[in-house]
TIROPA-620984 format. One record per residue: x, y, z of N, C-alpha, C in turn; residue in one letter. Coordinates in steps of 0.2 Angstrom, whole numbers, plus 5000, padded with zeros to 4 digits. Layout:
TIROPA-620984
XYZXYZXYZa;...
//
This chain:
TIROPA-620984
496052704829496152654824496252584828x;496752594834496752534835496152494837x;495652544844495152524845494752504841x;494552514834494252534827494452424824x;494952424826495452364821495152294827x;495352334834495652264839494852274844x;494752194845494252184852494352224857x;493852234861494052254869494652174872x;494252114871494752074875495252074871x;495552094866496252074863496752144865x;496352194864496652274867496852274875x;496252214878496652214886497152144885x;497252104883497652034881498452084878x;498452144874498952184873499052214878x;498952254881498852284887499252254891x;499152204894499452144899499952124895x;500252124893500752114886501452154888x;501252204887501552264887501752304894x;501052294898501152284906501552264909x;501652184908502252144911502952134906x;502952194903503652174897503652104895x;503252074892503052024888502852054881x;503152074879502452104872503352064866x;503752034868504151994865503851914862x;503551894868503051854867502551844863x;502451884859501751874855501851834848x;502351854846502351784840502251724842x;502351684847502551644850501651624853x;501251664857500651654857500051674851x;500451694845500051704839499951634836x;500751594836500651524835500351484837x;500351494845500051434849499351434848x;499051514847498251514845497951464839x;498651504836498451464828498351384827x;499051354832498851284833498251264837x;497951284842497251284844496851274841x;496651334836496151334831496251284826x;496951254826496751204819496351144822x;496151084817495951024818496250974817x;496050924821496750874818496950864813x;496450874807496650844801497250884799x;497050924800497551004798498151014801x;498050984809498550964813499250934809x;498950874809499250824803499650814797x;499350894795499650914788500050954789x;500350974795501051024795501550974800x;502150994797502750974803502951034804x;503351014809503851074813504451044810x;504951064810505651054809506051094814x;506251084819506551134824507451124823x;507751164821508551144821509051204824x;509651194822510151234824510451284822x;510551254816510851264807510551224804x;510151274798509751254795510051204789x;509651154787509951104783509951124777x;510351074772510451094768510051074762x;509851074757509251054750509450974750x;509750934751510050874751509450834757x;509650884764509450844771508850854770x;508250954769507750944769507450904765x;507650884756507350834752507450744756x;507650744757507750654765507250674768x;507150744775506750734778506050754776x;505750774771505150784767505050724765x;505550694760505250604758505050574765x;505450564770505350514776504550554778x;504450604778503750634781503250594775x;503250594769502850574764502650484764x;503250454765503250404767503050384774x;503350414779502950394787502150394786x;502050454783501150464786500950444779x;500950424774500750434767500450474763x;500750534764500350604762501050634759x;500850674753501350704749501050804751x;500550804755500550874757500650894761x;501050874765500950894774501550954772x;501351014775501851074773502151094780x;502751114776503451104783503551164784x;503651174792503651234796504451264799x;504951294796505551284801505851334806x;506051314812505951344818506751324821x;507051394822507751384825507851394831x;508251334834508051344842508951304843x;509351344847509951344849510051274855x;509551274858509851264865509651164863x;509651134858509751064853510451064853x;510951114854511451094853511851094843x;511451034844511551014835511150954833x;511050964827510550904823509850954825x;509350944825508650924822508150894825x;507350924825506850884830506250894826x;506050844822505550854820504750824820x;504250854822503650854826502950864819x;502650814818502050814812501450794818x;501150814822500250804824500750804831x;500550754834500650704840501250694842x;501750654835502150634836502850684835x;503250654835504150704836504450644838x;504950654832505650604829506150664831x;506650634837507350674839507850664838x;508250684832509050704830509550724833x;509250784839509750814842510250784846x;510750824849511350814851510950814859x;510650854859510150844866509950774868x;509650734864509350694863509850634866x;510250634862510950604862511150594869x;511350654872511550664878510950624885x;510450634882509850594888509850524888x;510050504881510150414879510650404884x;511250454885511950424886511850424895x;511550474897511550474903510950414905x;510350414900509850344903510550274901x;510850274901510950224900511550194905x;512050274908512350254914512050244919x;511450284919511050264926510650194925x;510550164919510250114920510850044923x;511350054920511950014920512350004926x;512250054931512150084941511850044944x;511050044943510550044945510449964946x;510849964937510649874940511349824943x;511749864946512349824947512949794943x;512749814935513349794931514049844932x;513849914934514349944933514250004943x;514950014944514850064949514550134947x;514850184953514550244951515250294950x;515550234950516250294952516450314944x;517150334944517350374938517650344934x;517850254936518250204932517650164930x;516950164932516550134929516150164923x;515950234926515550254920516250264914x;516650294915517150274909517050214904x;516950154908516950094907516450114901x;515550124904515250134898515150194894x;515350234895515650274891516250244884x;516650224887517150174881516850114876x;516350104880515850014877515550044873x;515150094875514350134874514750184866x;515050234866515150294862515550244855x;515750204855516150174849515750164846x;515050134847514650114842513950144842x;513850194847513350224848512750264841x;512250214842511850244838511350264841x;510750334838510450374840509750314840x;509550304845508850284843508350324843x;507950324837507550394836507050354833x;506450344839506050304840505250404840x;504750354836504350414837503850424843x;503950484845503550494853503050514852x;502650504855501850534855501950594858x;501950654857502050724862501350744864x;501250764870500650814872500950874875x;500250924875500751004879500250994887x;500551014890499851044896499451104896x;498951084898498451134896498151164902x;498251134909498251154915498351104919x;498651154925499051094931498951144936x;498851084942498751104949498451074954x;498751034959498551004965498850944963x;499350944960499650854959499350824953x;498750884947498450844942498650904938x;498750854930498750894924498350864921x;497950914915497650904910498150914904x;497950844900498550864897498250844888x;498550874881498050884877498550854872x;498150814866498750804860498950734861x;498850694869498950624868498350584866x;498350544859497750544857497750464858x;498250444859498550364860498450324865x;498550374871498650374880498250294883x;498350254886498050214889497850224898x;497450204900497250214908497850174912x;498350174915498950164919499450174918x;499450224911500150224909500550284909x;501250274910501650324913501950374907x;501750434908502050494904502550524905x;502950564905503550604908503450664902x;503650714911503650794908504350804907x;504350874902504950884899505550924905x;504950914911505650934919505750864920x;505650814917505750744920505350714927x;504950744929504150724933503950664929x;503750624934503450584931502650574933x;502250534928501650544931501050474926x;500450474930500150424927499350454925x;499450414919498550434915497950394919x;497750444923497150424925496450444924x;496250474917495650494914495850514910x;495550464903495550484899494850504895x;494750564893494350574888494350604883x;493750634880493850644872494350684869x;494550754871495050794871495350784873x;495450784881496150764883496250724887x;496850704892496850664898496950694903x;496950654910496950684916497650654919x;497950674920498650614923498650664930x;498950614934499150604943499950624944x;500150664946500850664947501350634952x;501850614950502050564954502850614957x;502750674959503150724960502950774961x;503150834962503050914962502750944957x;502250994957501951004951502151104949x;502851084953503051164952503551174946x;503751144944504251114938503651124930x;503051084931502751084928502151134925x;502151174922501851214920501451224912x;500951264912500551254905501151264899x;500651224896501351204890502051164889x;501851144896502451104896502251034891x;502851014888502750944886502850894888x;502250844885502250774889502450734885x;502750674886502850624883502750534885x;502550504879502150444882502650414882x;502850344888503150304888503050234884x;502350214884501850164881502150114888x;502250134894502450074899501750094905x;501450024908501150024914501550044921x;501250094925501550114932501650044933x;502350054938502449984940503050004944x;503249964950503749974957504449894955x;505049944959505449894957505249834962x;505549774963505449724969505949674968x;505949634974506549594975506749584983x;507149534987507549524988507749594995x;508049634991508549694994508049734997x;507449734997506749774999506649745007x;506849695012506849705017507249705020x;506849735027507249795031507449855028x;506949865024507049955020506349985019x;506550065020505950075020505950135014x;505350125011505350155002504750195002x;504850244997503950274996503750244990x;503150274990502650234987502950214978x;503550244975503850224970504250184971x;504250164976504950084977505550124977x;505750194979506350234980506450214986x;507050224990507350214997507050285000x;507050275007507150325009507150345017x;507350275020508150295024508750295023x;509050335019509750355018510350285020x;510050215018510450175016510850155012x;510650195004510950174998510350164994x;510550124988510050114984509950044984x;509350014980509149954983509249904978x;509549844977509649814971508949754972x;508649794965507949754962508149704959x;507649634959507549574957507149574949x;506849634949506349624944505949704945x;505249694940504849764942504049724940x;503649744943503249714942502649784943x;501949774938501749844937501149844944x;501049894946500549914953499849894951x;499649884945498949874943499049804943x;498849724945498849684942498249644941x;498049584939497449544939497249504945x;496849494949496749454956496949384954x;497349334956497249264954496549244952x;496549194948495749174945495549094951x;494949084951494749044957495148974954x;495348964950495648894950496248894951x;496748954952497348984955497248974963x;496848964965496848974972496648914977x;496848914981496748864987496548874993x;496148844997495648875003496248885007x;496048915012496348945019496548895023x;496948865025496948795029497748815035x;497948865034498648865038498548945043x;498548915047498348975053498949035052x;498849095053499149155051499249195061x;499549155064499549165073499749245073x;499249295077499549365079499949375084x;499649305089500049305095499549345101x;498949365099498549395100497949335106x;497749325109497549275114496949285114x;496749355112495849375111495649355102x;496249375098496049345090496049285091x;496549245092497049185090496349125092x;496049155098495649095099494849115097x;494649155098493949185095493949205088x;494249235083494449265079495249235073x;495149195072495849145070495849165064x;496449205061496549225055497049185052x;496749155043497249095040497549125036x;498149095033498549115027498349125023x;498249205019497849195014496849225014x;497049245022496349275021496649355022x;495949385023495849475023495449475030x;495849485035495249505040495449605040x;494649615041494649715041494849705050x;495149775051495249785057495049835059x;494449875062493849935062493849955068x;493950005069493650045074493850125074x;493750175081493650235080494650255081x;494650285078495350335080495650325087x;496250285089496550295095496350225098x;496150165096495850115101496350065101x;496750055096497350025097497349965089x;497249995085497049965078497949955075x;498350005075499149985074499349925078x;499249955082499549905089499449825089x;499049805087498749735083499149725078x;499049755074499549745068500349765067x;500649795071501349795075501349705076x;500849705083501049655087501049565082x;500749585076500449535073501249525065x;501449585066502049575064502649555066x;502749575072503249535079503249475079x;502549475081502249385080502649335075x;502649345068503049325063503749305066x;503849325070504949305068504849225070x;505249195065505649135065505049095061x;504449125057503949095055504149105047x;504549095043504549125037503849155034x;503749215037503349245032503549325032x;503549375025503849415025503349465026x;503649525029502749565031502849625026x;502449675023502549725021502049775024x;502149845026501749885031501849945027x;501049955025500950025019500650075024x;501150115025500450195029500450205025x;499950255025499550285022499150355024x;499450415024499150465024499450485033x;500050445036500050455043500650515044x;500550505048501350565052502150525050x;502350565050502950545048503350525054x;502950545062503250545068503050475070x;502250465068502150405067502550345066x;502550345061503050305056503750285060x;504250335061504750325063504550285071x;504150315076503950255081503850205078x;503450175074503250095072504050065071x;504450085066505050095063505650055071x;505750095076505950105081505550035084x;505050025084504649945089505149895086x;505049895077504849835075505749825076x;506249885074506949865075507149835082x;506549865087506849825093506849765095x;506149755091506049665093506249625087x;506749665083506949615080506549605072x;506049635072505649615066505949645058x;506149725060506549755052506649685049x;507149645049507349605045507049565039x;506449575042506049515035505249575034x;505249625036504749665035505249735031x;504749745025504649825022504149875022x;504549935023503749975027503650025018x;503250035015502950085011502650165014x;503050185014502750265016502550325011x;501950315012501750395009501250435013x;501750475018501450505023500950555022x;500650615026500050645026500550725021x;501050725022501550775018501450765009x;501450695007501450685002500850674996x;500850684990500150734987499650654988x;499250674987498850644984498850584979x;498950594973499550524970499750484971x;500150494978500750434979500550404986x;499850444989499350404994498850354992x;498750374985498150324980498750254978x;499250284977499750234973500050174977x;500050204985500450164989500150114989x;499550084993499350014993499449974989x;499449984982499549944976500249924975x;500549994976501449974976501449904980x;501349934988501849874992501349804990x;500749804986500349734984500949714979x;501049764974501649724970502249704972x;502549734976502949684982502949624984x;502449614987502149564992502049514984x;501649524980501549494974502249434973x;502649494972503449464970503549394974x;503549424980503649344985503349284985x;502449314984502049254983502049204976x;502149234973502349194965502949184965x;503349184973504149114971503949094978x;503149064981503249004985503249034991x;503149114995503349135000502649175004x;502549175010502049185012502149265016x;501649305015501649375015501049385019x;501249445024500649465027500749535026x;500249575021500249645023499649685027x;499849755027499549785033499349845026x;498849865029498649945025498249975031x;498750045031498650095038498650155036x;497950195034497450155033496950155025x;496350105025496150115017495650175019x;495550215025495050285025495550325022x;496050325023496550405021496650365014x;496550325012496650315004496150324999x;495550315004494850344999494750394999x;495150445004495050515006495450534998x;495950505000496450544993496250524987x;495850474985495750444979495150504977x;494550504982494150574980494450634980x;494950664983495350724980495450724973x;495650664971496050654965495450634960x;494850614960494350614957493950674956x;494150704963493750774962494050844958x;494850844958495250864955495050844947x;495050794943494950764939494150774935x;493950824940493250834938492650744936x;492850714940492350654941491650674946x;491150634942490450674947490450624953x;490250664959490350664965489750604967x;489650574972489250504972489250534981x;488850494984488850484991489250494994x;489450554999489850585004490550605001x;490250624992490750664989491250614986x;491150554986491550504984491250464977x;491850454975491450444966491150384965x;490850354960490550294960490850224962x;491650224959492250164959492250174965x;492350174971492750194976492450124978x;492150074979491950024978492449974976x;492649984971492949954965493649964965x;493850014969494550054971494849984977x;494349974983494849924985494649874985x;494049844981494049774979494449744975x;494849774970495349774965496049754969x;495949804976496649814981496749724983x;496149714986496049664992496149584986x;495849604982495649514978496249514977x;496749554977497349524973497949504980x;497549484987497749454994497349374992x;497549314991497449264991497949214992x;497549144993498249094995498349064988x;498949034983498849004978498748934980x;498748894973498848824971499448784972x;499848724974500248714971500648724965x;500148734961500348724954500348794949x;500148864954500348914954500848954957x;501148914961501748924966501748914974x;501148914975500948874982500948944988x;501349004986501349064989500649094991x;500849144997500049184999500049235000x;499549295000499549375004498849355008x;499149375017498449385021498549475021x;497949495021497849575021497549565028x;497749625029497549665039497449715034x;496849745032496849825032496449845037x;496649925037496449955041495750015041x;495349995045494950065041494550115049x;494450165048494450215056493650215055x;493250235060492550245062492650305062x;492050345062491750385065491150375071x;491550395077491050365083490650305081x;491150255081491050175081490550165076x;490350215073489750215066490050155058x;489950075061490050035056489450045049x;488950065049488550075043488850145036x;489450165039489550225037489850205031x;489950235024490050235017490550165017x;491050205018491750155018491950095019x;491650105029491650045031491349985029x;490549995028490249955025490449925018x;490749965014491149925008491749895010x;492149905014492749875015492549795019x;492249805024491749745027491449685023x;491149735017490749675010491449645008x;491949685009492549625003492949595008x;492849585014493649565017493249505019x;493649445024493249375025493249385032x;493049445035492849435044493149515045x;492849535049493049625054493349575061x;493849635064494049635072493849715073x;493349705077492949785080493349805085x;493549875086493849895091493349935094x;493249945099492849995102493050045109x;492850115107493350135111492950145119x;492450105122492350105130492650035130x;492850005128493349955130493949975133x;494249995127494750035126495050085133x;494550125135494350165139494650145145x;494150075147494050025153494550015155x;495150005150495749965153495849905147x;495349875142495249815143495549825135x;496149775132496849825128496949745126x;497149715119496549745115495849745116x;495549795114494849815116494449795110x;494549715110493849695103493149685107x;492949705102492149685103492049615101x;491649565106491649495104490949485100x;490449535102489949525097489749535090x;490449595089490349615083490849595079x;491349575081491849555078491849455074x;492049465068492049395065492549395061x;492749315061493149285057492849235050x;492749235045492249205042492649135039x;493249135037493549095035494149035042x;494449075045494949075050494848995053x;494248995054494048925058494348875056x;494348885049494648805046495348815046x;495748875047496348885049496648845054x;496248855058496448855068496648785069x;497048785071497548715075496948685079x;497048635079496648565083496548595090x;497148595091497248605099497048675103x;497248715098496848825098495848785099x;495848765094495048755093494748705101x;495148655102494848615107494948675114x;495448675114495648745123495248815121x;494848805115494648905116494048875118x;493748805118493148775117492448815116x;492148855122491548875120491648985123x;492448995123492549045126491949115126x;492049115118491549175112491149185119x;490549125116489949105120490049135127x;490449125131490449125137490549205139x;490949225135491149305134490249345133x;490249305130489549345127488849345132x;488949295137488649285141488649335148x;489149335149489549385154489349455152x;489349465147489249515146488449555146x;488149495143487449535145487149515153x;487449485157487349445161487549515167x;487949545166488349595169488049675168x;487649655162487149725161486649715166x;486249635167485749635170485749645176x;486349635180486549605187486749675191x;486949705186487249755191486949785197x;486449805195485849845200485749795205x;485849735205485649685208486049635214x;485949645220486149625226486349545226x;485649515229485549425228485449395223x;486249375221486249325215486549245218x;486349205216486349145217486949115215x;487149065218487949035219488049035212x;487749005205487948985200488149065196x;487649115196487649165193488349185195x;488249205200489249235204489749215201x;489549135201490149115200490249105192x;489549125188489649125180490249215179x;489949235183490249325182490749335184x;490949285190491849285191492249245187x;492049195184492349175178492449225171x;491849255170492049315166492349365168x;492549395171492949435175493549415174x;493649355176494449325173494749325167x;494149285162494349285155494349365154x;493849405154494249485153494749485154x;494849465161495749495163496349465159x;495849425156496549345154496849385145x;496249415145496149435137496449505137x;496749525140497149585143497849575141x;498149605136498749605134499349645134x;499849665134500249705134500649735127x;500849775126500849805118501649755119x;501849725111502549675110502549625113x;502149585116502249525121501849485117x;501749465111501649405109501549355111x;500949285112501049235115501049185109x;501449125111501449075105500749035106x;500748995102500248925102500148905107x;500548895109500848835115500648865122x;501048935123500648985129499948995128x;499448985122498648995123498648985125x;498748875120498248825124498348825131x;498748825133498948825141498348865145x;498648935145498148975148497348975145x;497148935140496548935140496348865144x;496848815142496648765145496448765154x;496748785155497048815163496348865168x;496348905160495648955161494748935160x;494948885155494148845154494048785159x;494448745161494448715166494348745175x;494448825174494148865181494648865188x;495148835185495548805189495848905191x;495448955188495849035190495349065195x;494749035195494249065201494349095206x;494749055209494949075217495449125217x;495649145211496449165211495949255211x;496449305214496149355214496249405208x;495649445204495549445199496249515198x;496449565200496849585198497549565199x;497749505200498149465200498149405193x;497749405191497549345187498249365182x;498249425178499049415173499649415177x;499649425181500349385186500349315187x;499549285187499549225188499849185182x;499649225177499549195172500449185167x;500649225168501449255167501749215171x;501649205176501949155181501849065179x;501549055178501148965175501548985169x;501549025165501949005157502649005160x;502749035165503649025165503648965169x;503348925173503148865178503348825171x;503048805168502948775162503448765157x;503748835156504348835152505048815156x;504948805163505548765165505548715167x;504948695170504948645176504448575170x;504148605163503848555158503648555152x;504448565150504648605143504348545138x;504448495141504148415136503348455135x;502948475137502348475138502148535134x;502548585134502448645129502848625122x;503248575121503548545115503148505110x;502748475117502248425114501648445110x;501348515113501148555110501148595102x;501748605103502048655098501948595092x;502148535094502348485086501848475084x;501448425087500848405088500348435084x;500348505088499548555085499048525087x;498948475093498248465094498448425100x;497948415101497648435111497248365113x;497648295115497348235115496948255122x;496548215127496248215133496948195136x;497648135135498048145141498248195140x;498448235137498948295137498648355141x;497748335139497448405142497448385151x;497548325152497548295161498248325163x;498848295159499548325160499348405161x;499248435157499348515157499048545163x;498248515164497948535172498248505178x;498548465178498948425185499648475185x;499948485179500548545179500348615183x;499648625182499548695182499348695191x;498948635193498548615201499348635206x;499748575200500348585206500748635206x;500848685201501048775200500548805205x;499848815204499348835210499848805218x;499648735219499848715226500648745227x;500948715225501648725226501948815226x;501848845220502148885221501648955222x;500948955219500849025220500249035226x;500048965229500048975237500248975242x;500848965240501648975247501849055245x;501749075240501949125237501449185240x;500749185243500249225241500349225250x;500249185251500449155260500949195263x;501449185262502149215263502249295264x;501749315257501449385257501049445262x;500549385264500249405268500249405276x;500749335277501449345285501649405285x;
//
């Protein structure tokens, strides 16, 4: 008979039923089928009424008027469903939406509202405070019973839910599951949506319900966020406490519009002696920072945040997809030199799903955001946008988006143009504040044509190539001068940087081919040698140490000192002793002359004769009797 009555798949569907001691369960999957099978319209036509003790002909006649009235139908027919763990009162649910009576419900209001009352400093956390809101709060407390848009889940896995029933949903807006996960809509379509998890996706499982907030993803900001390091939701997470927030500001925002903005004009100093003069990044630009894995691409951007102290500008550093071993060494540089204090680091390590590696950049941009619209100049770093385009096609591919070039979706384009427009300098009249962006992006085997790079290069205003037979050589930072540009920077550059770096690039570029040609070759004449020992030096000049930042004042000097020739003689593995040596010369014996510098920002022809006869007589006086003495 039963064979006779029931399908093969519903006789194996019982079977497994009664296999797993579930066959208690089937009322409960006879419904769920049935709501399935309905359509919306018909959806729409039933409520649920879920209570504890069932109401009495008075309350159901109130809550049938208020259905008839809410949706304006006198047929929607009521379902009632007894469920204990409400405590007491009532949860009634017609399509989408669900109105909550319950003493549960009650209880969540009461607790959102001591954690909001914490959080923001009105109250402590101890037992004489929450009392306090508990006495304020419970005397006059009314239920707000606001209607929710409810969805169920229909499948979860890998940090994404499909999620069914929200027919309202907007694209950045945050859900929350009934474990309290939070999470954002990021695909919507006809049936259902796709949301990103901003949490565990072990809590959440099919059926779980989801509920809209109607609020944009967005990070708290302020103030109390430097010298602290937070993931990608604006949470702490060095076990300092918690952070008191200024404001919240949402992670999506709009790029300033071009009459919001004002050219590049204030130089953005790394401290760097190979960018600073070849390469001059302004307040307010995006220079990309490129090359292969391990060539020193952090370490630029470490040194370029060091560089900052005493400069009011506040740094914010977004890893991205890195070691957490990683991290903790940056962590450890920047506390040593001092820098924690005015820098925030955003972590969302290679540990953390996918999600909250797409989120990060955008988070620490609304940070940095916050600063720059009250008048304050920011530099951030993104390390790096390859592990974010890695995570974004996870999550696109998870999301079932069709796959585009090298597996990555069409927007990916769009993904960090969106990141970067929103790094500009403003107006006076928009607040006069700026984001310069450093991102970061890796090669593969120095391959600039390759998907990513190529796109990140079309939106920034100049690349810094790193290449790793430089790198290799010794020669630290290892830029490439031919491939490396600044597109904006120049009209940043101080008077006196632009006059002392005079025709370096050029020169650089000359030595360099000049030393392909020469090598094989014996008999070169006095001019040539002596072009090739000048490029030898400025290599060696351009040789930096990882934390040792040079100021303004210490370029001009050494380039001054350096284009002048006055380092020929000097022997080339000695040239940074030399040179270390002249700036401490300098710093004792002709601090007016490095001060004069500093004010100034620009480089008259006396001052350039003063700074050659300073450096003739450091040569004579002390590192000839010096070199002499040596060799006795």
């Amino acid at each position: 008979m039963i064979q006779k009555v029931f399908s093969k798949n519903v006789r194996n569907f019982l079977q497994l039923l009664c296999d797993n001691d579930d066959i208690s369960l089937f009322d409960e999957v006879c419904k769920a089928l049935k709501e399935l099978e309905m359509t919306p319209e018909q959806k729409e036509s039933t409520a649920v009424l879920t209570y504890v003790e069932a109401p009495s002909d008075e309350q159901l006649a109130g809550i049938k008027s208020f259905i008839a009235k809410e949706f304006r139908n006198q047929n929607i027919r009521l379902e009632m469903v007894q469920d204990a763990s409400l405590k007491s009162g009532f949860v009634l649910k017609v399509g989408s939406k669900e109105y909550d009576w319950s003493e549960k419900a009650r209880i969540e209001q009461l607790k959102s509202s001591i954690a909001k009352a914490v959080s923001s400093g009105k109250t402590t956390a101890s037992e004489e405070g929450i009392l306090s809101i508990l006495q304020a709060d419970i005397k006059d407390f009314e239920l707000a019973v606001k209607d929710k848009e409810i969805g169920v889940v229909n499948w979860v896995g890998d940090g994404i839910a499909n999620v069914d029933g929200i027919d309202h949903a907007f694209y950045g807006e945050i859900v929350v599951f009934d474990s309290g996960v939070k999470g954002m809509v990021q695909d919507v379509r006809r049936d259902e949506v796709g949301v990103i998890l901003f949490g565990s996706d072990v809590t959440v499982k099919e059926g779980s319900k989801v509920a809209r907030t109607g609020k944009m993803a967005g990070v708290p900001v302020g103030e109390g966020f430097l010298g602290r390091i937070v993931d990608a939701l604006g949470s702490p997470i060095d076990d300092k406490g918690d952070i008191q927030a200024d404001g919240y500001r949402p992670v999506e925002c709009e790029a300033p519009g071009i009459t919001e903005r004002k050219s590049v004009s204030v130089p953005m100093e790394t401290g760097l002696l190979s960018i600073d003069s070849m390469f001059p990044i302004g307040r307010g630009q995006r220079e990309l920072i490129i090359g292969d894995r391990q060539t020193g691409k952090t370490a630029i951007a470490t040194d370029t945040i060091i560089n900052q102290k005493g400069k009011d500008v506040i740094c914010i550093y977004v890893a991205i997809g890195q070691k957490a071993s990683t991290i903790a060494k940056l962590v450890n540089t920047l506390k040593t030199a001092g820098a924690m204090d005015y820098t925030t680091i955003v972590s969302a390590t290679a540990a953390d799903p996918a999600p909250l590696q797409y989120i990060a950049p955008y988070a620490g941009t609304a940070m940095a955001e916050y600063f720059m619209h009250n008048g304050k100049d920011v530099l951030i770093i993104y390390d790096d946008l390859s592990k974010h385009a890695v995570a974004y096609r996870a999550i696109s591919l998870l999301l079932e988006r069709s796959p585009g070039r090298e597996a990555y979706p069409g927007d990916v384009f769009y993904l960090h143009s969106r990141l970067l427009e929103r790094s500009s300098r403003l107006s006076p009249e928009a607040g006069g504040g700026s984001i310069t962006a450093l991102p970061i992006i890796e090669t593969q085997a120095g391959d600039l044509s390759a998907y990513i790079p190529t796109n990140v290069i079309s939106i920034t205003d100049g690349q810094i190539f790193l290449e790793s037979e430089l790198f290799f050589s010794g020669q630290r930072p290892a830029v490439n001068v031919g491939l490396s540009v600044s597109r904006v920077g120049g009209a940043a550059q101080t008077k006196a940087m632009k006059k002392a770096a005079g025709s370096i690039r050029i020169d650089l570029a000359q030595y360099r081919e000049m030393e392909v040609f020469t090598q094989f070759s014996s008999d070169l004449d006095e001019m040539t040698k002596e072009q090739l020992a000048y490029g030898k030096r400025l290599m060696e000049l351009l040789k930096q140490p990882l934390g040792r930042p040079l100021s303004m004042a210490e370029q001009v000097i050494t380039l001054c000192t350096a284009t002048h020739k006055l380092m020929l003689d000097v022997d080339v593995k000695k040239i940074k002793t030399f040179q270390m040596d002249l700036l401490g010369w300098f710093e004792n014996k002709h601090p007016e002359l490095v001060n004069e510098i500093t004010e100034k920002k620009a480089l008259s022809d006396e001052l350039t004769e003063d700074i050659l006869k300073a450096a003739k007589e450091f040569k004579e006086a002390v590192w000839q009797t010096q070199e002499r003495s040596k060799t006795e």
